[in-house]
C-alpha positions as CSV (number, residue, x, y, z in Angstrom):
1,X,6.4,186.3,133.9
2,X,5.1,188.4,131.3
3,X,3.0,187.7,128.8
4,X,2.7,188.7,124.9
5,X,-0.3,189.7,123.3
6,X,-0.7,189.7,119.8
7,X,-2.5,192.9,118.0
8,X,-5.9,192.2,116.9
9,X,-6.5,192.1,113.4
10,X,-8.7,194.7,112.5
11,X,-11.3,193.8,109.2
12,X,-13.2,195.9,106.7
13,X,-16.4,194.3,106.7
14,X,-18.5,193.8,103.6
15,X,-21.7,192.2,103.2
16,X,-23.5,191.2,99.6
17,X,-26.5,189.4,99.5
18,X,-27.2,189.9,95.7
19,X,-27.6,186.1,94.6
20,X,-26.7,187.0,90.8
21,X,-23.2,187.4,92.0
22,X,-20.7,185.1,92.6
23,X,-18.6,184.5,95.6
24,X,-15.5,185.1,94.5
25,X,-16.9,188.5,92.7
26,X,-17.7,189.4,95.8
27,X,-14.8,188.8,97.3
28,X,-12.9,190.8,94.7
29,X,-15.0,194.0,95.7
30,X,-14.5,193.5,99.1
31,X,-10.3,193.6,98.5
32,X,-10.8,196.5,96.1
33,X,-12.9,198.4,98.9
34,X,-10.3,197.6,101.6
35,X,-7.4,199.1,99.5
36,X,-9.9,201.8,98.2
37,X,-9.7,202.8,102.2
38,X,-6.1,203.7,102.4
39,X,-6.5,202.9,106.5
40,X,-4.3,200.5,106.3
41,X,-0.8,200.0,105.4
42,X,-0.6,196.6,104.4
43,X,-2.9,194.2,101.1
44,X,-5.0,192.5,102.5
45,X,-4.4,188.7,102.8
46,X,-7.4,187.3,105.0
47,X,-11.2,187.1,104.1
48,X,-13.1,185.9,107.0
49,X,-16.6,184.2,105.9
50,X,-19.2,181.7,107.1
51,X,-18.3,178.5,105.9
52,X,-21.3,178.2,103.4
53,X,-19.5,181.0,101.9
54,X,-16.1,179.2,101.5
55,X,-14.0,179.7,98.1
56,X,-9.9,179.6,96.9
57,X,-9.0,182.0,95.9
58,X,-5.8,183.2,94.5
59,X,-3.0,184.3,96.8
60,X,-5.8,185.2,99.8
61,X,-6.5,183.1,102.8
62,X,-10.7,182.3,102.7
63,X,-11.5,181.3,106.2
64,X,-14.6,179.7,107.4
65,X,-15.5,181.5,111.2
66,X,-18.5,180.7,113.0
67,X,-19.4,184.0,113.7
68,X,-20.3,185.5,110.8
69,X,-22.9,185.4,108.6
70,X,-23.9,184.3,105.2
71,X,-22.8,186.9,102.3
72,X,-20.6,189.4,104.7
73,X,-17.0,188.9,104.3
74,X,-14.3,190.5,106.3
75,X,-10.9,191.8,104.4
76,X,-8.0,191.9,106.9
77,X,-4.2,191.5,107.4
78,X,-3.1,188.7,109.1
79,X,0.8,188.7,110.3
80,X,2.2,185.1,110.2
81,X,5.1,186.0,111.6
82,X,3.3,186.8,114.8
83,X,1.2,183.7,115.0
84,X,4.6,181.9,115.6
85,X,5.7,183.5,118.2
């Protein structure tokens, strides 16, 4: 039997802890320095978070992960097709 394993997601991590700016401001300079980088071929469409740093935003997928800490967000690609398979 084998057995599929998906690619891991890799992130472009960016951490902010300026409290004059907003959330989502920092979330927009963490998508503009992920396509700034040019390592990767597709937009971005995740932004990992901790949960007290939880927002919508607009056509981006905010998730809440244990893991990481307050003001450091982490800009990826996440495939939906291969989470259904």
């Amino acid at each position: 039997m084998a057995t599929m394993f998906r690619k891991p997601t890799q992130f472009l991590m960016w951490y902010d802890d300026n409290p004059k700016i907003p959330t989502h401001e920092k979330i927009e300079e963490a998508l503009e320095a992920f396509v700034r980088s040019k390592r990767w071929r597709q937009q971005p469409n995740l932004v990992l978070v901790n949960e007290a740093d939880v927002i919508d935003f607009k056509d981006i997928t905010v998730r809440p992960a244990a893991h990481i800490r307050r003001n450091t967000f982490w800009v990826g690609y996440e495939d939906a097709s291969a989470l259904d398979a």
